[in-house]
mmCIF file of the N, C-alpha and C atoms, coordinates in Angstrom:
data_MODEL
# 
_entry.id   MODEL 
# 
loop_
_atom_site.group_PDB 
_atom_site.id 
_atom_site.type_symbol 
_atom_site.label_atom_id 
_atom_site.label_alt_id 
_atom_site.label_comp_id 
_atom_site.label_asym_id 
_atom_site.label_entity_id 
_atom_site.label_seq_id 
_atom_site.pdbx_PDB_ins_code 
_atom_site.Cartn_x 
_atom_site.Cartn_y 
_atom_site.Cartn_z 
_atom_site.occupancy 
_atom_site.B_iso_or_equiv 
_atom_site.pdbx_formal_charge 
_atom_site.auth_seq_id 
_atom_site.auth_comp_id 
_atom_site.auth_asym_id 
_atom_site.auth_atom_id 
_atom_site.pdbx_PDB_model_num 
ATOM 1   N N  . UNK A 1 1  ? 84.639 -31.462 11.951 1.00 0.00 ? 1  UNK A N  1 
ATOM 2   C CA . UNK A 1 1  ? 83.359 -30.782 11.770 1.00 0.00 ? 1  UNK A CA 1 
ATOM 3   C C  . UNK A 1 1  ? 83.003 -30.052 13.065 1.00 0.00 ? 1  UNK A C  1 
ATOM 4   N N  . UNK A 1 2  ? 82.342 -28.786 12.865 1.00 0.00 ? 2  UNK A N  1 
ATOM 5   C CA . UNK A 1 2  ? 81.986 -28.204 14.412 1.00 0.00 ? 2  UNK A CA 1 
ATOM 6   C C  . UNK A 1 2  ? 81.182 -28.387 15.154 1.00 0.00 ? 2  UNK A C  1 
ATOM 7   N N  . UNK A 1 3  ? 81.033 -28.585 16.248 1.00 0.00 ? 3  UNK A N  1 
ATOM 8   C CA . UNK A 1 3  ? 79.419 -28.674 17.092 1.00 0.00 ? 3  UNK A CA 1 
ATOM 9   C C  . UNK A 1 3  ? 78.780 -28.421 16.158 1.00 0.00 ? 3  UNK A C  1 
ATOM 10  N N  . UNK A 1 4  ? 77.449 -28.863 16.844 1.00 0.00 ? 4  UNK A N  1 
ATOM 11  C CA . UNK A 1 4  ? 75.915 -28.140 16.634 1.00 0.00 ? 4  UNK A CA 1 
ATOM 12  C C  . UNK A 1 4  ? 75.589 -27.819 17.501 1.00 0.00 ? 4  UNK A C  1 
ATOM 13  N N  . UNK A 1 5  ? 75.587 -26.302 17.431 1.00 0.00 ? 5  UNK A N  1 
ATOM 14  C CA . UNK A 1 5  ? 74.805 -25.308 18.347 1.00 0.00 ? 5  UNK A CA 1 
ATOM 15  C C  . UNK A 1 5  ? 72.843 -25.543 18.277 1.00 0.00 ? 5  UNK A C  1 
ATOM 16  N N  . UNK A 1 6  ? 72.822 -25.163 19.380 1.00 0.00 ? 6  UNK A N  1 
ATOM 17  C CA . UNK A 1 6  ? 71.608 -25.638 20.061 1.00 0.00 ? 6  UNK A CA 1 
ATOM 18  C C  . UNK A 1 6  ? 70.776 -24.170 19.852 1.00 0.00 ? 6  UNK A C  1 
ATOM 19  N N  . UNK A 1 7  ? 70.061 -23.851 19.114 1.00 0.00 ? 7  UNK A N  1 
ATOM 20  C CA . UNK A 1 7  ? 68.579 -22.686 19.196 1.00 0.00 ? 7  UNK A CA 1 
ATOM 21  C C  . UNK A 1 7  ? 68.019 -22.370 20.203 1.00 0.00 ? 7  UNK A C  1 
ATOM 22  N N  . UNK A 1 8  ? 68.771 -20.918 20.717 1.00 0.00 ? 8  UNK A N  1 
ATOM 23  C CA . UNK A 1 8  ? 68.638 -20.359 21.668 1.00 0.00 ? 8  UNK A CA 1 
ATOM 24  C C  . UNK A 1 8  ? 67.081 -20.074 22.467 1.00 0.00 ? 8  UNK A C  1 
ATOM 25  N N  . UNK A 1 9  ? 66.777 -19.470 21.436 1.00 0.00 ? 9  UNK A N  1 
ATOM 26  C CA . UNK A 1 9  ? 65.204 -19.684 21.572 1.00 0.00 ? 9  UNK A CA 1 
ATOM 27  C C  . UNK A 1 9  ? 64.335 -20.714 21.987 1.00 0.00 ? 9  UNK A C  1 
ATOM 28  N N  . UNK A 1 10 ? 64.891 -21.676 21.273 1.00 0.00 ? 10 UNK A N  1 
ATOM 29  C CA . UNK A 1 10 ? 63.996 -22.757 21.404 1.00 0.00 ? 10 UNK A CA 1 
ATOM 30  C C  . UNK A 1 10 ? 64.435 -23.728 22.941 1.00 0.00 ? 10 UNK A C  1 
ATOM 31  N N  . UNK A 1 11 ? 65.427 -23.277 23.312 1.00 0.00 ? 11 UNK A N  1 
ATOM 32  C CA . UNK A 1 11 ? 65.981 -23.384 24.636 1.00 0.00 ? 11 UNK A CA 1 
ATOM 33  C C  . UNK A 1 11 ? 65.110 -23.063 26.090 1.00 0.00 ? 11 UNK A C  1 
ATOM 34  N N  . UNK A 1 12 ? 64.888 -21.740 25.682 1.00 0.00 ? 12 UNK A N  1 
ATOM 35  C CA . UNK A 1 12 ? 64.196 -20.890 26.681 1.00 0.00 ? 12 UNK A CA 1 
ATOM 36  C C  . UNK A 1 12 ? 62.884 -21.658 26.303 1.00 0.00 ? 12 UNK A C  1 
ATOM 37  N N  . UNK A 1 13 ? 62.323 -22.243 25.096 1.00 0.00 ? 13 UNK A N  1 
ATOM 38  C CA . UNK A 1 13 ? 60.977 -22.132 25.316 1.00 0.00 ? 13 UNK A CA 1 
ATOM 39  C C  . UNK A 1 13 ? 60.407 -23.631 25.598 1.00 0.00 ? 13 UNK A C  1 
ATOM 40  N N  . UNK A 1 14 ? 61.080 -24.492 25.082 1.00 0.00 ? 14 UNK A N  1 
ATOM 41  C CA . UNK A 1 14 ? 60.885 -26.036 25.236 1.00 0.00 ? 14 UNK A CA 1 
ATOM 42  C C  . UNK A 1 14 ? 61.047 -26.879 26.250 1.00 0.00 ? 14 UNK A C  1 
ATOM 43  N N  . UNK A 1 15 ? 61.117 -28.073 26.866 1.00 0.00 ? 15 UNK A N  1 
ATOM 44  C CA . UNK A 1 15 ? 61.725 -28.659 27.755 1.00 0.00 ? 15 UNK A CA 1 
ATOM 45  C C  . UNK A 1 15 ? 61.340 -30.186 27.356 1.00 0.00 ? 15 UNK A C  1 
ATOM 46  N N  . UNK A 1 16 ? 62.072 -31.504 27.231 1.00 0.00 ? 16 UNK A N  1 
ATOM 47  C CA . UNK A 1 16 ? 61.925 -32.456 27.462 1.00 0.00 ? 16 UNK A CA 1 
ATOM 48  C C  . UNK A 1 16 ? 61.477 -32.828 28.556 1.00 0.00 ? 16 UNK A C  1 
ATOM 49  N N  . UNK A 1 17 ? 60.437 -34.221 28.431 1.00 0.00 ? 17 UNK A N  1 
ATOM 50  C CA . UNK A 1 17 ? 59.652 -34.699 29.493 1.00 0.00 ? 17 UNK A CA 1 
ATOM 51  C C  . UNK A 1 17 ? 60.794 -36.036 29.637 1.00 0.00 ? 17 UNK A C  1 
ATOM 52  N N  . UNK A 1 18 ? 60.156 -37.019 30.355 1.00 0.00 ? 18 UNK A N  1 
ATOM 53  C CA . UNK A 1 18 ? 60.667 -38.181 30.688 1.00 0.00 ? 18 UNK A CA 1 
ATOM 54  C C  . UNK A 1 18 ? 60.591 -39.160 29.577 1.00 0.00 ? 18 UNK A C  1 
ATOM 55  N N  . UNK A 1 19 ? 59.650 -38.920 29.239 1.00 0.00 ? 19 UNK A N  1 
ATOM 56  C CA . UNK A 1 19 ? 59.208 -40.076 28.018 1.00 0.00 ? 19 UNK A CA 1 
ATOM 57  C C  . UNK A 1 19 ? 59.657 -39.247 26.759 1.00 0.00 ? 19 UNK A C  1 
ATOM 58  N N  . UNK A 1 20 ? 60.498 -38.734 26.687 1.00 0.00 ? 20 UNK A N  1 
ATOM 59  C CA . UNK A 1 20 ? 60.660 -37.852 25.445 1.00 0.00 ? 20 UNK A CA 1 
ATOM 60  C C  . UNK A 1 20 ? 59.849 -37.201 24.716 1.00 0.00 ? 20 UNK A C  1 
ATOM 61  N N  . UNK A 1 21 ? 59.005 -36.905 25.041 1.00 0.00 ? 21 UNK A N  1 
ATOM 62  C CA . UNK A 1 21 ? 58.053 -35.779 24.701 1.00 0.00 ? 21 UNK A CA 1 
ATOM 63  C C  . UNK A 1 21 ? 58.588 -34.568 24.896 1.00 0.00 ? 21 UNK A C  1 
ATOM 64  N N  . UNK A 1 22 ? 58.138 -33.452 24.232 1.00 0.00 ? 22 UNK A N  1 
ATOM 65  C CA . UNK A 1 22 ? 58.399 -32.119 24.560 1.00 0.00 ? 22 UNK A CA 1 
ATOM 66  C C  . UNK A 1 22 ? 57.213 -30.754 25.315 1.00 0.00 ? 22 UNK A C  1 
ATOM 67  N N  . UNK A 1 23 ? 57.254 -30.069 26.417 1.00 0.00 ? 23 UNK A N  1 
ATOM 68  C CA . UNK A 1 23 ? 56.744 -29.713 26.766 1.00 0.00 ? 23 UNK A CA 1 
ATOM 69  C C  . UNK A 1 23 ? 56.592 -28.057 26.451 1.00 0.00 ? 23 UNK A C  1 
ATOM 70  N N  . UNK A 1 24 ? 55.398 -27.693 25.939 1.00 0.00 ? 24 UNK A N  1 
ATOM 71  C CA . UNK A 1 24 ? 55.276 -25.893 25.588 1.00 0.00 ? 24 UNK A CA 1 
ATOM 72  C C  . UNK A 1 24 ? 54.684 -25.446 26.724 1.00 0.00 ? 24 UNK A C  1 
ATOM 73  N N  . UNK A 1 25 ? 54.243 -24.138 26.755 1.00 0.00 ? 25 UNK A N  1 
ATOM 74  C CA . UNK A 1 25 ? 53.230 -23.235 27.430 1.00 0.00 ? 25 UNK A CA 1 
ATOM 75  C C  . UNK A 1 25 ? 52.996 -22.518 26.247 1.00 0.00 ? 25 UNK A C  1 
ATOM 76  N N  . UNK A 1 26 ? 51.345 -22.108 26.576 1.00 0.00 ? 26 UNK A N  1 
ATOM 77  C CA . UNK A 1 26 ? 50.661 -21.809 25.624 1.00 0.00 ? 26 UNK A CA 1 
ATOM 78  C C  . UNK A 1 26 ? 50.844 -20.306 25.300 1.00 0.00 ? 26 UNK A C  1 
ATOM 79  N N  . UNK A 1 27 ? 50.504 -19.528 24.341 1.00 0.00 ? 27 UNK A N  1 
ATOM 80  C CA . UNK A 1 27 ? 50.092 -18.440 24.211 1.00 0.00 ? 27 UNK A CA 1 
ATOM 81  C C  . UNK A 1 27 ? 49.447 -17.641 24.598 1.00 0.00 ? 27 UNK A C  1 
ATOM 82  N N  . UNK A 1 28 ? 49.161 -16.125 24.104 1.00 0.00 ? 28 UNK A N  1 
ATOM 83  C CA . UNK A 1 28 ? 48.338 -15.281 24.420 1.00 0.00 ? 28 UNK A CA 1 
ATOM 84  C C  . UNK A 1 28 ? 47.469 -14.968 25.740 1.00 0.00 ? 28 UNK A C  1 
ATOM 85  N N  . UNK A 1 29 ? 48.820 -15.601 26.887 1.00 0.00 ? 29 UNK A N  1 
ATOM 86  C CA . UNK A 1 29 ? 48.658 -14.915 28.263 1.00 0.00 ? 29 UNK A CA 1 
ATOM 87  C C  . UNK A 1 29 ? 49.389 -13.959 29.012 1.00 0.00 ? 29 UNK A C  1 
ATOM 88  N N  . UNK A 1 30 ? 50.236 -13.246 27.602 1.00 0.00 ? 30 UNK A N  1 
ATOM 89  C CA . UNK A 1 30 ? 50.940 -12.084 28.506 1.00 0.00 ? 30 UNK A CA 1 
ATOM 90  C C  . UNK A 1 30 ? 50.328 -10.544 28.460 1.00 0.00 ? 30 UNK A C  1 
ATOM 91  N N  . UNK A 1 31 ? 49.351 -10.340 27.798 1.00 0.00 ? 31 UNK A N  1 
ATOM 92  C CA . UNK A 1 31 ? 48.442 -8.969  28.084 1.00 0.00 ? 31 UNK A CA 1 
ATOM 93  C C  . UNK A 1 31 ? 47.570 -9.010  27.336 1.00 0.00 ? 31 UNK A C  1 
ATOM 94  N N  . UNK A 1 32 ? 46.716 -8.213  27.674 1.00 0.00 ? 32 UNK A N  1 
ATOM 95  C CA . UNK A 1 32 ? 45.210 -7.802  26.983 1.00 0.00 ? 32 UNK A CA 1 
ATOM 96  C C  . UNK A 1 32 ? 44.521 -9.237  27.186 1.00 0.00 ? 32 UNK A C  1 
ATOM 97  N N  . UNK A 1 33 ? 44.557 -9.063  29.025 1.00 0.00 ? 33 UNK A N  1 
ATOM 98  C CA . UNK A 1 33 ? 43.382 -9.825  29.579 1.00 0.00 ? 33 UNK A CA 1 
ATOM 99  C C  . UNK A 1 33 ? 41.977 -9.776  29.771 1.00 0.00 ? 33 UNK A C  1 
ATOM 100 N N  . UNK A 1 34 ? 41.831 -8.745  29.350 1.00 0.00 ? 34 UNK A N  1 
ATOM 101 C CA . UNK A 1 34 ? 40.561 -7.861  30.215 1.00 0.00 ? 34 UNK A CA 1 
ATOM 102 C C  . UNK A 1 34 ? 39.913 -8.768  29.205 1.00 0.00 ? 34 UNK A C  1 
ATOM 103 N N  . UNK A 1 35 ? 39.603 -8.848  28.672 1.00 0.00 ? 35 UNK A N  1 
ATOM 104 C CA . UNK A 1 35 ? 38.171 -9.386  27.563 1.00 0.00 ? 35 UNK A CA 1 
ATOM 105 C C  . UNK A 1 35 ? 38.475 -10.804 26.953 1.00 0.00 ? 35 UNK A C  1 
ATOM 106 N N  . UNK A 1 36 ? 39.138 -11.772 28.024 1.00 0.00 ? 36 UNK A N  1 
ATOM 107 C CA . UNK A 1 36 ? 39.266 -13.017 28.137 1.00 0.00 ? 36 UNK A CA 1 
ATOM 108 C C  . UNK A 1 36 ? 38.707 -13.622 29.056 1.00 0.00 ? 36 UNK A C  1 
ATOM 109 N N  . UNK A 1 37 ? 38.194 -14.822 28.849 1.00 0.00 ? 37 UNK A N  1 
ATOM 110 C CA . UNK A 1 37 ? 37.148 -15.329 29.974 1.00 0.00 ? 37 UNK A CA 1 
ATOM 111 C C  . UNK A 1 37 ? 38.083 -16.116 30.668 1.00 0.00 ? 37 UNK A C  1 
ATOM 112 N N  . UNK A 1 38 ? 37.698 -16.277 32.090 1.00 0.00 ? 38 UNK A N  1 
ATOM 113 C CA . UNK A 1 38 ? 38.062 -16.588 33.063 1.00 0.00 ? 38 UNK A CA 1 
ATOM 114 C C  . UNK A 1 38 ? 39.038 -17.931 32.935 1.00 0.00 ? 38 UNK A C  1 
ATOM 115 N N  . UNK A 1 39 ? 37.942 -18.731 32.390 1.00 0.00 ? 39 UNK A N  1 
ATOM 116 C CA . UNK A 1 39 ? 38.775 -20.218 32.486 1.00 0.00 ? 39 UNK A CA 1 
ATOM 117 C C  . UNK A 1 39 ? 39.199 -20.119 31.192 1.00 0.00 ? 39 UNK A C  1 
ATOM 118 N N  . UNK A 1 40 ? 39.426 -19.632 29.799 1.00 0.00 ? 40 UNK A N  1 
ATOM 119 C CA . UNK A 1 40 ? 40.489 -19.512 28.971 1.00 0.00 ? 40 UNK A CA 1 
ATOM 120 C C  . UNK A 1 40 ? 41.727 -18.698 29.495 1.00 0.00 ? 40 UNK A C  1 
ATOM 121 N N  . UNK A 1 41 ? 41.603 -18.243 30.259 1.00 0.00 ? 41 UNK A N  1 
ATOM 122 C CA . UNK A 1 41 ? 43.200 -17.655 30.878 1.00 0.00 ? 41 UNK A CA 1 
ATOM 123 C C  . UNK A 1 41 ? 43.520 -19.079 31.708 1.00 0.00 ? 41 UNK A C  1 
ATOM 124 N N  . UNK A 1 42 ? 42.427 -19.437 32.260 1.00 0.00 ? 42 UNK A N  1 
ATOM 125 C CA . UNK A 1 42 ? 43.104 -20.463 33.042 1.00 0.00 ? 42 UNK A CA 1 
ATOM 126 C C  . UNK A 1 42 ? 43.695 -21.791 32.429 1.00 0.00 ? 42 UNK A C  1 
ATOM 127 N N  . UNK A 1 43 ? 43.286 -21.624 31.143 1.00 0.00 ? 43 UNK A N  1 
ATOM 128 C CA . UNK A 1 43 ? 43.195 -23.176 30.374 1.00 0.00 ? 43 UNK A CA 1 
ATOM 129 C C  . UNK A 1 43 ? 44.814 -22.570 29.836 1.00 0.00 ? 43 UNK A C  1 
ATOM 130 N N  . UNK A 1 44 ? 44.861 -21.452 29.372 1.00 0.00 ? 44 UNK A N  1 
ATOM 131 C CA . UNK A 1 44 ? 46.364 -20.493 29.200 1.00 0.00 ? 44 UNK A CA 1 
ATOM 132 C C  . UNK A 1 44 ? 47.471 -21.126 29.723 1.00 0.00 ? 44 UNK A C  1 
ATOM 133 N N  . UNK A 1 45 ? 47.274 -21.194 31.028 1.00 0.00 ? 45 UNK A N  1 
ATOM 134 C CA . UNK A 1 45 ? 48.305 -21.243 32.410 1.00 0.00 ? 45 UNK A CA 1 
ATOM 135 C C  . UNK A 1 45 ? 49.207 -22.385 32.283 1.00 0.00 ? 45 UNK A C  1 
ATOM 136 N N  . UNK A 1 46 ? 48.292 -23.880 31.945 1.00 0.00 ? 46 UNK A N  1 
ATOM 137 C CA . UNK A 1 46 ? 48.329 -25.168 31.813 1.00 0.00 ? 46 UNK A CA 1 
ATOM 138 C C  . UNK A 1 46 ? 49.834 -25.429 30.752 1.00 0.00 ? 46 UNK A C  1 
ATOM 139 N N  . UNK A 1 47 ? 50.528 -26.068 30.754 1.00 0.00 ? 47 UNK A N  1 
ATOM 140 C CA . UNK A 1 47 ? 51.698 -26.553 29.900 1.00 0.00 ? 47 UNK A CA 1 
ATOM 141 C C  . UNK A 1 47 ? 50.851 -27.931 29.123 1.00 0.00 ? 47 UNK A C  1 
ATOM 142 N N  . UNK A 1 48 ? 51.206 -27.421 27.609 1.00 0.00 ? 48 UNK A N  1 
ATOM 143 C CA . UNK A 1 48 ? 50.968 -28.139 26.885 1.00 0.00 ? 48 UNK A CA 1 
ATOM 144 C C  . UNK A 1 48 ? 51.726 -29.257 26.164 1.00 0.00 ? 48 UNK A C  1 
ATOM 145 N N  . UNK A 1 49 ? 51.541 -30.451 24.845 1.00 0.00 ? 49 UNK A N  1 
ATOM 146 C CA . UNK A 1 49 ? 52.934 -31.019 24.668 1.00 0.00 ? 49 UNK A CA 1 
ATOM 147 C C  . UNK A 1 49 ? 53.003 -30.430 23.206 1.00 0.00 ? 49 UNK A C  1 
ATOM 148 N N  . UNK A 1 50 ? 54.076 -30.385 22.522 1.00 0.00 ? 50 UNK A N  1 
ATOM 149 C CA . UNK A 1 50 ? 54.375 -30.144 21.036 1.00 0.00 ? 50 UNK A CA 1 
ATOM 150 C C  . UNK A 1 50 ? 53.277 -31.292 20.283 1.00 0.00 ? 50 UNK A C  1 
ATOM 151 N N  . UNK A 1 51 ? 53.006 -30.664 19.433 1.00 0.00 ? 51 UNK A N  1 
ATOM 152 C CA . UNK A 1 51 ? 52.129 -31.604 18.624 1.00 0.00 ? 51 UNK A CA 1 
ATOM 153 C C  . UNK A 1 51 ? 52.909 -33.068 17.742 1.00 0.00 ? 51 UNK A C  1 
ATOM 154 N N  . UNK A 1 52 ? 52.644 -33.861 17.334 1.00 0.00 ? 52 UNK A N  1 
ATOM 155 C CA . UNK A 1 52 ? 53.828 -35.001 16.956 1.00 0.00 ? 52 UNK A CA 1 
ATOM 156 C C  . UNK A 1 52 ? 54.384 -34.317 15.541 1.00 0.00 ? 52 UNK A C  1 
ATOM 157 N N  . UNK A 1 53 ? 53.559 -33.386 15.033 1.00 0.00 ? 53 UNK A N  1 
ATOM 158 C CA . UNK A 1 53 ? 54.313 -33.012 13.599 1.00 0.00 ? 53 UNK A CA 1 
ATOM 159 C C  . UNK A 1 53 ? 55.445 -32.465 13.798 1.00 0.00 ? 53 UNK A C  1 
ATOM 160 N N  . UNK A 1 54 ? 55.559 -31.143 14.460 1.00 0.00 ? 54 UNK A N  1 
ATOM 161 C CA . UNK A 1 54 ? 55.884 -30.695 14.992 1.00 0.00 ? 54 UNK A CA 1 
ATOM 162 C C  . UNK A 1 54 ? 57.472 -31.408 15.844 1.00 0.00 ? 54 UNK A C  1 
ATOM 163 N N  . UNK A 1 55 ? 57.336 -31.802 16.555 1.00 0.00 ? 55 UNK A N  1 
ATOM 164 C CA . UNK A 1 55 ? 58.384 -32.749 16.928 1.00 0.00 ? 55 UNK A CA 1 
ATOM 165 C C  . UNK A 1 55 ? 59.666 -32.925 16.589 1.00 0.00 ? 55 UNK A C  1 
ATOM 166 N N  . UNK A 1 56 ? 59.927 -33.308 15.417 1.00 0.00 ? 56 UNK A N  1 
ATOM 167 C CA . UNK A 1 56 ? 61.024 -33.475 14.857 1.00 0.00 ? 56 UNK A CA 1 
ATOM 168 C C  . UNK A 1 56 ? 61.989 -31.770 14.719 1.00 0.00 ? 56 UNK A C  1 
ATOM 169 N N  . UNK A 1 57 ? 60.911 -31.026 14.237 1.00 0.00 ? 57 UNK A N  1 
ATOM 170 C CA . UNK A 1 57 ? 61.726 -29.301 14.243 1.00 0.00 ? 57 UNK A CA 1 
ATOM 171 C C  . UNK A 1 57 ? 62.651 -28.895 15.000 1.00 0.00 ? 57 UNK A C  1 
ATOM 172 N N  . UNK A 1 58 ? 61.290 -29.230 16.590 1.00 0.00 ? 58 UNK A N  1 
ATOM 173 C CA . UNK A 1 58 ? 61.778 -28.416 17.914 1.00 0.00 ? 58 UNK A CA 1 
ATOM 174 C C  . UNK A 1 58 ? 63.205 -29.771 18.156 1.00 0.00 ? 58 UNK A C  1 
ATOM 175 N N  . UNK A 1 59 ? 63.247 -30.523 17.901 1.00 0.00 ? 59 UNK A N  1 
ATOM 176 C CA . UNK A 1 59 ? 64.320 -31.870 18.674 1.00 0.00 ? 59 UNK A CA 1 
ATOM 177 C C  . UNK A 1 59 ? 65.283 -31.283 17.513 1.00 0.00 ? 59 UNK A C  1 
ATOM 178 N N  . UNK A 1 60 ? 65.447 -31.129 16.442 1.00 0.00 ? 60 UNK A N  1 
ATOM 179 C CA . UNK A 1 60 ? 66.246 -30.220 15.885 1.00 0.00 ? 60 UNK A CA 1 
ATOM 180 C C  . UNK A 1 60 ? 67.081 -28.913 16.760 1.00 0.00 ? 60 UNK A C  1 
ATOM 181 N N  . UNK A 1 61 ? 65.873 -28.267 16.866 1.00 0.00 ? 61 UNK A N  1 
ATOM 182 C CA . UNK A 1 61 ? 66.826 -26.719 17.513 1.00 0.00 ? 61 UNK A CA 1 
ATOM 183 C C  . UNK A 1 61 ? 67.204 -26.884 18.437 1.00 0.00 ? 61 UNK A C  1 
ATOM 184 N N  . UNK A 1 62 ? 67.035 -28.010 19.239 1.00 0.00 ? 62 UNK A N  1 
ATOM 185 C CA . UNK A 1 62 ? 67.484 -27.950 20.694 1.00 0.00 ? 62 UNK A CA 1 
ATOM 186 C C  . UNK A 1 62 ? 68.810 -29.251 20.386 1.00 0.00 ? 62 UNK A C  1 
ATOM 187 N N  . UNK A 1 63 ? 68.986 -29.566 19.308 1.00 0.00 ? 63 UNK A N  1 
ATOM 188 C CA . UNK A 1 63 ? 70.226 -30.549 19.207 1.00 0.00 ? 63 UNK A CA 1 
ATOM 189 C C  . UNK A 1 63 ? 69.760 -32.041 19.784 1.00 0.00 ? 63 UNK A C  1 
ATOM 190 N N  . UNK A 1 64 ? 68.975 -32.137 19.730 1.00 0.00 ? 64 UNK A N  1 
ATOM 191 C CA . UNK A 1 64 ? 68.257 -33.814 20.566 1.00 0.00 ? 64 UNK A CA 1 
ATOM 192 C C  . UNK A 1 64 ? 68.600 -34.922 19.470 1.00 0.00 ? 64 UNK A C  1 
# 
């Protein structure tokens, strides 16, 4: 049977923590700042975790 290739995408965008959790960064901080408030760009910035539903998908594409 062949490998399982690992989702390229989901490569670049995910990362395992220590405790096996998975770590995102959020959205809608790469343009059309101007008419965003201050500390929602900043709350932006912050790395978030995958939600637990969620979970099982992303540990999928990344072959986990």
């Amino acid at each position: 049977m062949p490998k399982m290739k690992t989702n390229s995408s989901a490569k670049k965008r995910f990362q395992l923590t220590g405790t096996g959790k998975i770590k995102r960064k959020h959205a809608y901080k790469s343009h059309i700042l101007t008419k965003k408030e201050k500390d929602r760009k900043r709350g932006l910035t912050k790395t978030g975790l995958v939600s637990k539903q969620d979970t099982p998908n992303v540990k999928f594409m990344l072959g986990i």
